[in-house]
Backbone bond lengths (Angstrom), bond angles and torsions (degrees), N, CA, C in turn:
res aa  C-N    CA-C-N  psi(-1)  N-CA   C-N-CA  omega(-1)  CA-C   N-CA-C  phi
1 X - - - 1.451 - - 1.537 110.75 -
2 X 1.402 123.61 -31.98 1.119 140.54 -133.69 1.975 84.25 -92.61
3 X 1.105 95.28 -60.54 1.988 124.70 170.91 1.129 105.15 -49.00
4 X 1.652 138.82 -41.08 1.539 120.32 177.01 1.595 99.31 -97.22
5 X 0.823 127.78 23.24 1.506 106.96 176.21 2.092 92.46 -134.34
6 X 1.157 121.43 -7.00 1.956 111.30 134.29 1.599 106.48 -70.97
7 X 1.170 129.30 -49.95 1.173 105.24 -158.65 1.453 107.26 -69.12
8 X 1.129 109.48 -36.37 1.554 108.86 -177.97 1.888 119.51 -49.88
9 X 1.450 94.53 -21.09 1.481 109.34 -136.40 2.396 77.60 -88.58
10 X 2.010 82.51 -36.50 1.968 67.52 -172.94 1.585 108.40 -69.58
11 X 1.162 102.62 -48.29 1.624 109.89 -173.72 2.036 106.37 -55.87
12 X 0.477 98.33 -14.57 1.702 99.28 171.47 1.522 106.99 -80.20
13 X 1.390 92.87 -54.89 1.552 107.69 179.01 1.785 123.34 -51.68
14 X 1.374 93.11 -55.02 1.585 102.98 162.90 1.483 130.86 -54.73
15 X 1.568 107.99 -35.54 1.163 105.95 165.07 1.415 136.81 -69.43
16 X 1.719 89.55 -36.93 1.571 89.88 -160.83 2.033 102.40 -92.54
17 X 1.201 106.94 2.74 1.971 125.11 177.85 0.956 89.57 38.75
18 X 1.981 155.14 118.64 1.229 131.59 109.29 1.431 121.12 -59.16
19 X 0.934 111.39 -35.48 1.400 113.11 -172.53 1.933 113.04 -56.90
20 X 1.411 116.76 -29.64 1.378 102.10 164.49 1.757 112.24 -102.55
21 X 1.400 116.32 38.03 1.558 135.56 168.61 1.091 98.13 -84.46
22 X 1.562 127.43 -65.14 1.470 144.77 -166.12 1.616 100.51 -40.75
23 X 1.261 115.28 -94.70 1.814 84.51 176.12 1.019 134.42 -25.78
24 X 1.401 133.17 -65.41 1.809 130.25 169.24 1.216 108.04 -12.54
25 X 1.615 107.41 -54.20 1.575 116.73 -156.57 1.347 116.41 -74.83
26 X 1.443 101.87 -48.37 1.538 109.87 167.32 1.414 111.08 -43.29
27 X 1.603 112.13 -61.68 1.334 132.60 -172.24 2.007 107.53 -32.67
28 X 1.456 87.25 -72.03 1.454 108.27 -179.54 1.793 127.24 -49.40
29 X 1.184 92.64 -43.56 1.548 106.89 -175.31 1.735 120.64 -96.19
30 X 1.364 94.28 9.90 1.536 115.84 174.16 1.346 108.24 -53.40
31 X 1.375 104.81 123.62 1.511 103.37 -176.39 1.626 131.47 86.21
32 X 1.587 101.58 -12.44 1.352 99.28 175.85 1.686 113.05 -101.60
33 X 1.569 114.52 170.36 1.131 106.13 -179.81 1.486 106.34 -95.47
34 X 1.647 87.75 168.92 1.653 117.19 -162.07 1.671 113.60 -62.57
35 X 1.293 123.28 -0.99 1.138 139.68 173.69 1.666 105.99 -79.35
36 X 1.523 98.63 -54.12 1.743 104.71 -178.95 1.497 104.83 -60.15
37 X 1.182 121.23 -61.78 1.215 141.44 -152.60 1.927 102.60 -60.18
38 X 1.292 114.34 -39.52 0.950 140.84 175.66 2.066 97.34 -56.93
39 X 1.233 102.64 -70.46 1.266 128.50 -166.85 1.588 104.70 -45.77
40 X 1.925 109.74 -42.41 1.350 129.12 -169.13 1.623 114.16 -61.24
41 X 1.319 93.12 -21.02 1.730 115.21 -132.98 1.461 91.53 -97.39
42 X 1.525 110.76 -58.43 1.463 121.91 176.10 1.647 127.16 -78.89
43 X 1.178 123.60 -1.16 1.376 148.58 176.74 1.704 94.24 -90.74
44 X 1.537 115.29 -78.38 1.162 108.68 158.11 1.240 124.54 0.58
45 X 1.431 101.89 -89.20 1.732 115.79 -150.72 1.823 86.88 -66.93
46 X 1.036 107.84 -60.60 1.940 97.21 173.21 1.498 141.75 -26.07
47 X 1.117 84.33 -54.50 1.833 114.75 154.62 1.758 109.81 -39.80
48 X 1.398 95.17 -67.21 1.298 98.75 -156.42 1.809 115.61 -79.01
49 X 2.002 89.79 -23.22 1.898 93.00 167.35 1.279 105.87 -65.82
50 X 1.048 141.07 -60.47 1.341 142.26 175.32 1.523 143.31 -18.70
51 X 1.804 85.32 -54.31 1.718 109.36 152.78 1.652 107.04 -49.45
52 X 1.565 112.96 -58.61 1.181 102.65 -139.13 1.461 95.25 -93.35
53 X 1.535 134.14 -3.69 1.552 125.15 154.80 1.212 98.01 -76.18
54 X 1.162 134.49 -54.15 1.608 104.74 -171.51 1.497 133.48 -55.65
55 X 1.448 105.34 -36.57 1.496 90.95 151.20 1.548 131.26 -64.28
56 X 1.399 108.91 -48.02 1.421 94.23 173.42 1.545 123.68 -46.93
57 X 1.008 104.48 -38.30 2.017 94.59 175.50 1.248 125.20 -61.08
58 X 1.941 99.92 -54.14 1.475 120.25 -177.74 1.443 104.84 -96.00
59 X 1.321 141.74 19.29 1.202 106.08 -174.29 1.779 120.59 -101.47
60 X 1.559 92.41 -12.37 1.945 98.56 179.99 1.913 91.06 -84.88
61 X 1.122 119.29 -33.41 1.295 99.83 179.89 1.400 123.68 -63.44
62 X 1.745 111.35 -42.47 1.574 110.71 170.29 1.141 108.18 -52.44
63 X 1.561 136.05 -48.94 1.622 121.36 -169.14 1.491 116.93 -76.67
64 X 1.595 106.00 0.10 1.398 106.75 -173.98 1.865 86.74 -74.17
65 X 1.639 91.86 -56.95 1.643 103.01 -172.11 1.100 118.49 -32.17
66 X 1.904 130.05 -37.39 1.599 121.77 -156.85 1.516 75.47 -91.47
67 X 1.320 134.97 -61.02 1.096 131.44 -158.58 1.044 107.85 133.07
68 X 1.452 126.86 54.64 1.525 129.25 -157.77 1.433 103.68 -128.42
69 X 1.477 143.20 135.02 1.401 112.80 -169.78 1.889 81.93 -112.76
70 X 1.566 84.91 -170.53 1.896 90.12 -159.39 1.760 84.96 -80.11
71 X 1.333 124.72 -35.81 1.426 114.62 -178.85 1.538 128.72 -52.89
72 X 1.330 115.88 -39.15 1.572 132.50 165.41 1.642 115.82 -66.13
73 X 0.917 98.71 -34.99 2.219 113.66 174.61 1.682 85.32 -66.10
74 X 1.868 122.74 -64.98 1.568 87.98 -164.50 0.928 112.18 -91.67
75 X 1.347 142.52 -23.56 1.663 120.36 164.87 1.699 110.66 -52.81
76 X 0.744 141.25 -50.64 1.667 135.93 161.63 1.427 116.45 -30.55
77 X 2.003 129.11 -44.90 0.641 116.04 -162.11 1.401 91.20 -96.64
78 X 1.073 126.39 -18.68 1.668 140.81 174.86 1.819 99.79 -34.07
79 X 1.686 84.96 -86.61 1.320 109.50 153.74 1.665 125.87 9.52
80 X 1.362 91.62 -93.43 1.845 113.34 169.40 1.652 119.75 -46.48
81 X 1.748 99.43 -36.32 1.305 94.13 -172.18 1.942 111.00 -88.18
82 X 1.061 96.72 -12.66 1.728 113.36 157.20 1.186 130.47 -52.42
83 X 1.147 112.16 -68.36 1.994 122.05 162.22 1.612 99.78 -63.95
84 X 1.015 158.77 -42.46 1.244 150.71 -167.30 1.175 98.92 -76.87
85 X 1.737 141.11 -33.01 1.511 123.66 175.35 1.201 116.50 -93.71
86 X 1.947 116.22 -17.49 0.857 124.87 142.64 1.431 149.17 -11.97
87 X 1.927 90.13 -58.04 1.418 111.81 171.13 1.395 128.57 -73.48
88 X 1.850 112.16 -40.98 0.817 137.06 131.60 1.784 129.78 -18.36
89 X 0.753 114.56 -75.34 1.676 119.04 179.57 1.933 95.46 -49.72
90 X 1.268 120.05 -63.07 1.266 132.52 173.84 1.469 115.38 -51.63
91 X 1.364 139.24 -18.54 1.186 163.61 -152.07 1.898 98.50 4.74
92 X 1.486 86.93 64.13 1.562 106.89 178.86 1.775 106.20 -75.94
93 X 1.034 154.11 -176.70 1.629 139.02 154.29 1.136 89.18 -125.53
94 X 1.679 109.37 139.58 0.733 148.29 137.73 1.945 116.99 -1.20
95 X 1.423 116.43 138.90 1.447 116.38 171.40 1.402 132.61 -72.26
96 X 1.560 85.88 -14.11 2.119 96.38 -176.69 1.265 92.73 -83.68
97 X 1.737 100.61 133.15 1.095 111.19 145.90 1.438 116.15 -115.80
98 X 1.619 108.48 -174.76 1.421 110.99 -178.97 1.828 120.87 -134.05
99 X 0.947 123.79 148.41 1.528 122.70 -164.81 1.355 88.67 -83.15
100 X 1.680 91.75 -171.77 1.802 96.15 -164.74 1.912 75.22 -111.26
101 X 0.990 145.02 -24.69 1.377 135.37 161.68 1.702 111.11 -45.32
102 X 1.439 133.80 -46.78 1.314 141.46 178.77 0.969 95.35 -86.51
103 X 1.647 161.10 37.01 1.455 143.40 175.28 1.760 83.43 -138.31
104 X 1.101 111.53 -51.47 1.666 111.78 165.16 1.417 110.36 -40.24
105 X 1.497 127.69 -69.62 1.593 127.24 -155.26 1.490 104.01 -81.13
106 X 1.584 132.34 16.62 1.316 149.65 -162.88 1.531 83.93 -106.37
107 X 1.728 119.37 -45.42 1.534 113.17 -146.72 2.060 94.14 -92.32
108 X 1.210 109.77 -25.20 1.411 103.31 -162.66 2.107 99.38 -122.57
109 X 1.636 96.38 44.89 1.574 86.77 -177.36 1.240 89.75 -85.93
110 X 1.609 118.26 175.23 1.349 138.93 -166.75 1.553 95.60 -106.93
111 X 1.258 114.93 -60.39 1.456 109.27 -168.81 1.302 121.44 -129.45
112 X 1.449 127.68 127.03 1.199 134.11 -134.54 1.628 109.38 -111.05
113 X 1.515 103.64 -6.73 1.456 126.31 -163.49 1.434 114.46 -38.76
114 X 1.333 94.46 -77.04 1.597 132.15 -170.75 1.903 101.22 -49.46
115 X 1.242 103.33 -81.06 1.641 126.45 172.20 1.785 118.74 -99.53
116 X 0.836 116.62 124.34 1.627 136.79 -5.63 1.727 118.88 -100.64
117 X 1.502 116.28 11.73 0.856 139.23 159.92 1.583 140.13 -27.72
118 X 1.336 118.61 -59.63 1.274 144.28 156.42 1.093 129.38 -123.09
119 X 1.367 127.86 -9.76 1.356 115.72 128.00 1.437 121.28 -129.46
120 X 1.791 105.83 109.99 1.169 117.82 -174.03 1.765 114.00 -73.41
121 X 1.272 116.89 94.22 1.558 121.09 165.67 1.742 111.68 -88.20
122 X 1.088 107.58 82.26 2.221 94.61 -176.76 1.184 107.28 -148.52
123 X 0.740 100.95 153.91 1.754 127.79 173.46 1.516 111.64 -116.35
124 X 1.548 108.57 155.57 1.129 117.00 167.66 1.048 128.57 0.20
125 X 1.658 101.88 -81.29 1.567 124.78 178.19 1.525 120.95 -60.39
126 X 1.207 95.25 -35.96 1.681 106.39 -178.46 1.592 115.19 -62.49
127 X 1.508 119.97 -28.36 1.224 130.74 176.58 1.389 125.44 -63.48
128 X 2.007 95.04 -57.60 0.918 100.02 -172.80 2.143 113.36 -72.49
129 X 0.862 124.81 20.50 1.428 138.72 -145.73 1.659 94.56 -121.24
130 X 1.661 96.63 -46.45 1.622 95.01 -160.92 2.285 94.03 -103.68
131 X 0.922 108.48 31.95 0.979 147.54 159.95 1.566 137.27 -86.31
């Protein structure tokens, strides 16, 4: 018992990286006070437990629902994570781009919680941007 709940504990860990959050956060909350920052921090981590029980309860049932079996989810996610180091190794960039309207509302957002915070969706470019 003791053995699946480390292993669980790295692979959670790996996925979910705080440790390359901490810049963002620094990055982002530059300049604000320790009340916000505080505020960012624990909204966050709430956010993001939340996500990750709700999948754990619901999430083999939703893929039961589309019709997805757990074997096709990890070769898929296998998959994804292939072309993404892929891209990486090649240090090709990425197709998203961003307007100079979305590079603006990056510099003066209010709350940082949600994105990219607790749920980190980014790329390369996207980092260095919201940065």
């Amino acid at each position: 018992m003791l053995e699946q709940l480390i292993k669980f504990f790295v692979v959670f860990f790996v996925v979910v990286d705080p440790i390359s959050l901490i810049p963002l956060f620094a990055g982002l909350t530059q300049g604000a006070s320790a009340h916000y920052k505080k505020k960012m921090a624990c909204k966050a981590a709430a956010i993001a437990l939340t996500i990750s029980v709700l999948f754990a309860l619901v999430g083999a049932k939703f893929l039961d629902i589309m019709g997805i079996s757990l074997s096709s989810f990890r070769i898929a996610g296998g998959t994804l994570l292939f072309l993404i180091a892929l891209d990486m190794v090649f240090a090709r960039t990425s197709g998203t781009r961003s307007t100079t309207p979305e590079q603006e509302e990056t510099k003066r957002r209010d709350d940082i919680s949600v994105f990219p915070l607790a749920f980190p969706f980014r790329s390369e470019e996207n980092t260095s941007e919201l940065q």
